[in-house]
N, C-alpha and C positions, 0 to 999 in steps of 0.2 A: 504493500500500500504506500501512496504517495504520501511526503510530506506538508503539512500547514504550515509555515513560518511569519507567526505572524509578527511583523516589527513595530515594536510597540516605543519606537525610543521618542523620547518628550518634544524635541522641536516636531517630529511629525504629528504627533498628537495635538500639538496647539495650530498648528498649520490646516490639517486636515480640519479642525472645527471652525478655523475660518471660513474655508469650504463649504460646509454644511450651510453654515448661515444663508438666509435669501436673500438678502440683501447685498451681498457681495459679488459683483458685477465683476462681466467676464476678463477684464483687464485683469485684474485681480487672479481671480479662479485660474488663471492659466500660468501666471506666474507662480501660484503657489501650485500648483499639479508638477510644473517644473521642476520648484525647489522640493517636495516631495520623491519625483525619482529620484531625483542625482542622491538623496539622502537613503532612500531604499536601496539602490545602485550598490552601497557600499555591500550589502548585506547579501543583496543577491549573487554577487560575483566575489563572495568573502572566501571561498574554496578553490579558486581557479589553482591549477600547480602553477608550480616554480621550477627553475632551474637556476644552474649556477650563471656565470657570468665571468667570466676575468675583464675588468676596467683598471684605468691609470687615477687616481684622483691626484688633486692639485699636489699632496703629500707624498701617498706610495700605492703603489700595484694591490688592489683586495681583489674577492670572489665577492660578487655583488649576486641579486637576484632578479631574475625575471619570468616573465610570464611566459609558460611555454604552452605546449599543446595545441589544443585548438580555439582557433579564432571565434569571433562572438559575430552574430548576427542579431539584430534587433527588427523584431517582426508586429506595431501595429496592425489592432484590428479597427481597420477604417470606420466610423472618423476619427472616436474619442480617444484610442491608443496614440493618435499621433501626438498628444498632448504628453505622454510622456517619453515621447522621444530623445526631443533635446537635454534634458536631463540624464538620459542613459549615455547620450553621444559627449555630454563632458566629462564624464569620467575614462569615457574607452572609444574616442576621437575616429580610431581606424575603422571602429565594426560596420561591417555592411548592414544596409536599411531594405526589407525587403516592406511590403504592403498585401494584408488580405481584408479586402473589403465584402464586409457581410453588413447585413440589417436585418433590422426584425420585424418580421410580419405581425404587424397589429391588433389581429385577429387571432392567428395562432400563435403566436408570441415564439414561434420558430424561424431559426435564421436562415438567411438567403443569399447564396453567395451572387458576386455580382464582380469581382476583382480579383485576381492573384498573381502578383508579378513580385519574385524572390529572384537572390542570387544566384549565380551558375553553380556555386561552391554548396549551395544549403547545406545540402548532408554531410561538409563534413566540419560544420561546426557547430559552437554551443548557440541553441536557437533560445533568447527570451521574447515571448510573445508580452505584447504591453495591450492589456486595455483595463479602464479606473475602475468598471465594474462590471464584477462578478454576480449576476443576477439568477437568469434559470441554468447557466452555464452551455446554452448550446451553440450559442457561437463560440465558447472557446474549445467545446471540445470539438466541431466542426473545424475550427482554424487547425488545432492541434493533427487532428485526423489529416488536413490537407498536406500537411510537414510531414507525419510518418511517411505517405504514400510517396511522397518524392526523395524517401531515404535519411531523414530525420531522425535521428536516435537518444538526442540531447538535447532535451529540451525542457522549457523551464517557462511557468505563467506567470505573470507580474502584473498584479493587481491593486487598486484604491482600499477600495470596500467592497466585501464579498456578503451573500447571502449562505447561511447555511444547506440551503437547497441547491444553491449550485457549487459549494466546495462537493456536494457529496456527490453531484452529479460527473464532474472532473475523476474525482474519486476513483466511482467507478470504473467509467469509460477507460480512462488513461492513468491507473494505477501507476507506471511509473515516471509519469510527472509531477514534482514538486510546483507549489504554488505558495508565490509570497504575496501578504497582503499586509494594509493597514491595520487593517479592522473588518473583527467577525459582526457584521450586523445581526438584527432580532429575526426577518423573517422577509416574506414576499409578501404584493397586497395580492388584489386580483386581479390587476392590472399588469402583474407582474415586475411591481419596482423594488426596489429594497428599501423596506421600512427600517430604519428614518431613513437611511441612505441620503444622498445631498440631491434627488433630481436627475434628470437626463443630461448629464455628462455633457455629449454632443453639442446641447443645445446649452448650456453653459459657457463652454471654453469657447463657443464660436457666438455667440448673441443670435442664434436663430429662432429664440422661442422667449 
């Protein structure tokens, strides 16, 4: 079974409930979803190996450390993932941007792919998929499902605020993906949002609604 990791460290927590607030306009909301990855960022990619290094510093010759294996792709779920983009890309500058763009049917509250364009390399590196929230979970297991099928074998969700209906639906589905969040919310309504959850993401970060 997949791991929960949830990061509960205090500036995302005072960050994140300025998010919540409705009053908080999307100038705002976007720059704090930013400053929220890049602070997740740490935690997510806290186990990447190492290797050694031989460098000269200004004094004398060490064995330094660096980051070996395999490279990081970061994989938005079109729209509200792209918001935590930039965030991931200033901690790890080089990783390739891939895009899967789904939505949710309104009625059946089931997602709908519409986009997918990734790297030539996908499969051979560490894939975090970015969207703020984790709701019924079937667009992330759908995105997730689209990375296996193209040889995907590392790979990792990165979430805001999750619903317990849909960590367990991840769960399920794709037992070995960990998923990092914010915050376990209470539940679903019936409209399928996450109670209290902050709102539709999308229509937030971008002033569409």
């Amino acid at each position: 079974m997949s791991e929960v990791h949830i990061i509960n460290h205090p500036l995302i927590q005072h960050k994140l409930s300025i998010m919540r607030d409705k009053n908080t306009g999307s100038k705002d909301f976007r720059k704090l979803l930013m400053e929220i990855s890049l602070l997740m960022g740490y935690e997510v990619t806290r186990d990447l190996p190492l290797e050694d290094k031989e460098i000269e510093t200004p004094i004398c010759r060490m064995t330094a450390k660096e980051i070996s294996g395999r490279k990081l792709a970061i994989v938005p779920i079109l729209r509200a993932g792209l918001g935590m983009v930039d965030g991931l890309l200033s901690l790890v500058p080089v990783a390739k941007v891939g895009h899967i763009g789904l939505y949710r049917n309104e009625e059946t509250h089931k997602p709908v792919v519409y986009y997918c364009k990734l790297p030539e390399d996908i499969q051979k590196r560490l894939v975090i998929i970015t969207d703020p929230m984790l709701a019924t979970g079937g667009s992330s297991c759908d995105a997730i499902t689209m990375l296996k099928e193209r040889g995907c074998d590392n790979i990792r969700l990165m979430c805001l605020v999750a619903a317990p209906e849909g960590l367990a639906k991840v769960q399920e589905t794709h037992p070995d993906v960990d998923i990092y969040v914010a915050a376990v919310d209470e539940h679903l309504n019936e409209n399928a949002y996450i109670v209290p959850g902050l709102g539709d993401a999308g229509d937030r970060i971008f002033g569409t609604k």
